[in-house]
N, C-alpha and C positions, 0 to 999 in steps of 0.2 A: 608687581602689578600685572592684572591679565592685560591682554592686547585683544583689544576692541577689532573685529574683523569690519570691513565695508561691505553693510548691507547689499547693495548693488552686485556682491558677487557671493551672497550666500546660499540662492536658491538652485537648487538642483532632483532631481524626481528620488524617491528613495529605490535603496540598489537589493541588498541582498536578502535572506530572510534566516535568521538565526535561532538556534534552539535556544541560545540567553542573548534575545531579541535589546536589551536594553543593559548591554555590558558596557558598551560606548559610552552609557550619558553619563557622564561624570558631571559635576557643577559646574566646572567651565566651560563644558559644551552647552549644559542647560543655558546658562549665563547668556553665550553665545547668540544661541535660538532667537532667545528674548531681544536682544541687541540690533541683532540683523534685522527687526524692524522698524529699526530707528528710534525705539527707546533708550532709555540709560537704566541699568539696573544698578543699585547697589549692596548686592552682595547678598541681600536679604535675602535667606531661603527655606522652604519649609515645607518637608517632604508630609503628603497630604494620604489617608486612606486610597489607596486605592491598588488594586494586585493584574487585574488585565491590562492596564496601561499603568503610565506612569502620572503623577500630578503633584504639581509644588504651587506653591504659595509663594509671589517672588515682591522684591521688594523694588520699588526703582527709584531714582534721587529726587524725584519731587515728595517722598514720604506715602505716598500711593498701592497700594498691593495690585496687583490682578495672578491672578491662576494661571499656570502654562498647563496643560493635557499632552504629553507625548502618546501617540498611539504603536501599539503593539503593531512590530509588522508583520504582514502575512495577514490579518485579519480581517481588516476590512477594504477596499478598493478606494482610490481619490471619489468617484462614483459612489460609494455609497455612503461615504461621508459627505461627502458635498450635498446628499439627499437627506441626512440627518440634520447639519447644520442649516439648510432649506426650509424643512419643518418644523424646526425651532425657531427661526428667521419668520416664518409666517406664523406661527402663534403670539410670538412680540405683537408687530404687526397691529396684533387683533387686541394690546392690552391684556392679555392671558401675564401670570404670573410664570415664566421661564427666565431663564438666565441663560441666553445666547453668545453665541463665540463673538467676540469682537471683529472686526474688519478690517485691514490694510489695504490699501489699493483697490479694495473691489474685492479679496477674498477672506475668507475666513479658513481656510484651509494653507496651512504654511510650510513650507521645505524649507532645512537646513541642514546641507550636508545627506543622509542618507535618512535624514530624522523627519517626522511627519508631526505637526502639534496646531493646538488652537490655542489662545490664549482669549480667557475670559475677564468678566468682572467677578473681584472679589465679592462674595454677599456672604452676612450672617444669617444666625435663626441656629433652633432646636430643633430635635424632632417631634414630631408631631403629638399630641394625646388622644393615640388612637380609640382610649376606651370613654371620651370626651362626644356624647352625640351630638354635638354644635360644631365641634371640628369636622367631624366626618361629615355630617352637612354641607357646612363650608367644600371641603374637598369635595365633597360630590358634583357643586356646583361646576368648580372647575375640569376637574375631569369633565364635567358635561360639554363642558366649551368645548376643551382640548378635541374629543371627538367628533363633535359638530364639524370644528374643521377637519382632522384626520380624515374621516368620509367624506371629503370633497373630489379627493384623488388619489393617486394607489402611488407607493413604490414600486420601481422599477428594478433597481438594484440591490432593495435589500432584499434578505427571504420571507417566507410566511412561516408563522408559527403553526407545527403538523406536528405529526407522531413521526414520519419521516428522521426530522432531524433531531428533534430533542428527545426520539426514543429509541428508533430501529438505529440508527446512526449511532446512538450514545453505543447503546448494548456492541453496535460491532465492536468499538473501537474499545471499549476495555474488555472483548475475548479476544480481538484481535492481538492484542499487545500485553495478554497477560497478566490483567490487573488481578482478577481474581481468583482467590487461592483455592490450589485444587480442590481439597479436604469440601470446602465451600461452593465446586463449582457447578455439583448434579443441583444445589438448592436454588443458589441463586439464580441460575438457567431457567428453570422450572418456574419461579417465584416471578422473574420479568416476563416469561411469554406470558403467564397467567395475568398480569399486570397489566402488558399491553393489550394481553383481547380486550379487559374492563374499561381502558381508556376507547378503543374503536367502538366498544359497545355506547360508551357515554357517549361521544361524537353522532354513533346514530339515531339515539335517540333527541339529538340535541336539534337534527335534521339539518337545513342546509341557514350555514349562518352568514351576516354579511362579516368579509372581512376589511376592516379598517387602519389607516396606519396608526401606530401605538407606542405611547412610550413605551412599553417591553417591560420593564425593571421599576414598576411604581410601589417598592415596599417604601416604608417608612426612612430609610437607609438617602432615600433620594426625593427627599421632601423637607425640605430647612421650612420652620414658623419661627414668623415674625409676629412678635406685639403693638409694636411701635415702629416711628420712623415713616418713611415714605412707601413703603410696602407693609402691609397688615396680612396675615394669615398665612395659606402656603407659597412656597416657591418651589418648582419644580425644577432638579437638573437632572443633569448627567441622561441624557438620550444616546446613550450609546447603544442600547440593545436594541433600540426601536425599529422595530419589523410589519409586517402586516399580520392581521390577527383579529379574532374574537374580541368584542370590547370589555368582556369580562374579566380577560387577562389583564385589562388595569384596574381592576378592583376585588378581586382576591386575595391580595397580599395586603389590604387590606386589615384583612377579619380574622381571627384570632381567640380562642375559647371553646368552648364546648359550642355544639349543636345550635343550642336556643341562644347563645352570645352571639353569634355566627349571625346569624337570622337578623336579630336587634340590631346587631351593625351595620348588614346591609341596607335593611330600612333605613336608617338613617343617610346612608353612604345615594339612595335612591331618591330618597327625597329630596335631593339636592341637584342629584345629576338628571333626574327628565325635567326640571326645570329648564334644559338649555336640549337634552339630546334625547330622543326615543332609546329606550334599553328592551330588548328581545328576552321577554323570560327563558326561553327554550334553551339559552344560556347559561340558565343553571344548572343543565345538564354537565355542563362542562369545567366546572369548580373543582370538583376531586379531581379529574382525568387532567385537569393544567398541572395542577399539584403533584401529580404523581409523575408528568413529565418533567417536571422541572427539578426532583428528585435524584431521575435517571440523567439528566442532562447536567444536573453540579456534578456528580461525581466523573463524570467523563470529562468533564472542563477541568476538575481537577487534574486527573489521570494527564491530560492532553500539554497541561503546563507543568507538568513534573519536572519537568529538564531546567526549567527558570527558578535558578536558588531562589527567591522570593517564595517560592512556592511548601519548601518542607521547612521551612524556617519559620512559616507564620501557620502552615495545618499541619503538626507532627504526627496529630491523629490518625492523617489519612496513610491508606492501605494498608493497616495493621489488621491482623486477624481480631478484634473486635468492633475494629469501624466495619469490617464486608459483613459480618454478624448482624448489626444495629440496622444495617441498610433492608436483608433479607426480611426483617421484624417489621421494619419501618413501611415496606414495599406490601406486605400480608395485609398491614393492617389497611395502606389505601385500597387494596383487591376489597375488603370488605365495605369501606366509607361509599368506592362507588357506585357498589350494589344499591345501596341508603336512596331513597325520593331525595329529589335535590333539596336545598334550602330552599324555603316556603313554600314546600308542597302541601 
């Protein structure tokens, strides 16, 4: 039998920061986490998608599930979680469909041991049918909320979505550390500065935008639908990229197809969302140049978790002399997409 710790001496700030950040969590330390709040877990466990952090599916003796989220350390600050769980806290709030951290005592942010976690509520759903113009509607709508509030007030601790981090940053960090192979390296060098001037060119022409907090990460991946039941349509989670930004950055991941698909989605995805919030077309300048930073910014996310066996065991792909290949092709063709009038020009 494991031995049940007393919650009253399980909290403590987290300590060190490790390149296999999550070697510790065994399932009786997860077990543990969940306990320490005075739950009772029994046994039930079940390791859930997720590779930046950790996430299970836990079970506890009244036949009950909720989600534990372990956070990756080094990442983010009690500060800037506590600003993410806040802005999920005030979407609730507002009846928005989100799935917010639970609360113990007044926080939703939890220490155990050197271990950092939220524990949420279980919720099901699909993903979405993005090629559905009544869904994307729907979504639109909400997203329109979501931002309405977003632009009430700024984060403080998280960062803004720039060329900065998700491009100049990305690029140092895989020349810095030798990601990419020599043979490969006059191309790819050549292919991202040409890359990044079309993203600063997009940004100029896009002129000066407001920037609002945002979920970050609103592909389909982070959007469970419901048919039924006490919630109907989407539910949004997982806020953990949520930054400050462009509000088009949540509706680009979006859209999917050719050109003219592109275009028809947004309408749809539009018609829903100025129902609740004003959308800045000049924002379309900046559809290709996100895309093309978020590009430059997976593969350095990659590169940057290499060291976390989770990491070559789930992308064997990555940093083989055909993935640096497929990227240099991949990067050429957004140099051309940005050139392109934006959608609905």
């Amino acid at each position: 039998m494991r031995k049940r710790k007393n919650p009253s001496a399980a909290a403590r700030a987290p300590q060190t920061v490790s390149t296999t950040p999550f070697a510790t969590l065994t399932p009786a330390r997860i077990l543990d986490a969940v306990d320490s709040l005075g739950l009772r877990t029994d046994g039930r466990m079940l390791a859930l998608n997720s590779y930046e952090n950790r996430v299970y599916q836990i079970g506890l003796d009244d036949g009950s599930m909720v989600v534990a989220k372990f956070y990756r350390a080094g990442r983010w600050s009690d500060a800037a979680i506590g600003e993410e769980h806040a802005f999920v806290a005030e979407l609730a709030a507002r009846e928005l469909p989100v799935v917010a951290p639970l609360a113990f005592a007044g926080a939703t942010l939890q220490h155990h041991e050197e271990l950092r976690f939220a524990l949420y509520p279980r919720v099901g759903g699909r993903a979405p049918e993005l090629s559905d113009a009544h869904t994307l509607e729907w979504m639109g709508r909400f997203l329109g909320r979501i931002h309405a509030v977003g632009a009430l007030r700024r984060f403080e601790a998280r960062p803004t979505l720039g060329i900065a981090e998700f491009g100049e940053a990305a690029r140092a960090y895989l020349l810095d550390h030798g990601f990419i192979p020599a043979d490969l390296l006059p191309a790819w060098t050549s292919t991202v500065a040409q890359a990044l001037d079309g993203v600063r060119h997009c940004f100029e022409r896009a002129g000066k935008v407001a920037q609002i907090r945002l979920h970050g990460d609103c592909h389909m991946g982070n959007v469970l639908w419901s048919e039924g039941g006490e919630v109907r349509g989407p539910q949004f989670v997982d806020f953990d990229d949520a930054r400050m930004g462009p509000a088009v950055q949540d509706l680009w991941m979006l859209l999917s197809g050719s050109r003219e698909d592109m275009s028809r989605q947004l309408g749809d995805v539009l018609a829903g969302y100025e129902d609740f919030h004003d959308f800045a077309t000049c924002e379309l300048h900046l559809v290709e140049a996100l895309r093309t930073l978020r590009l430059l910014h997976y593969c350095a996310w990659l590169a940057r978790r290499w060291d976390d066996p989770a990491f070559p065991a789930a992308f064997p792909w990555f940093n083989t002399q055909r993935y640096w290949q497929d990227r240099i092709l991949e990067l050429r063709e957004q140099i051309a997409l940005m050139d392109e009038p934006p959608l609905w020009a």
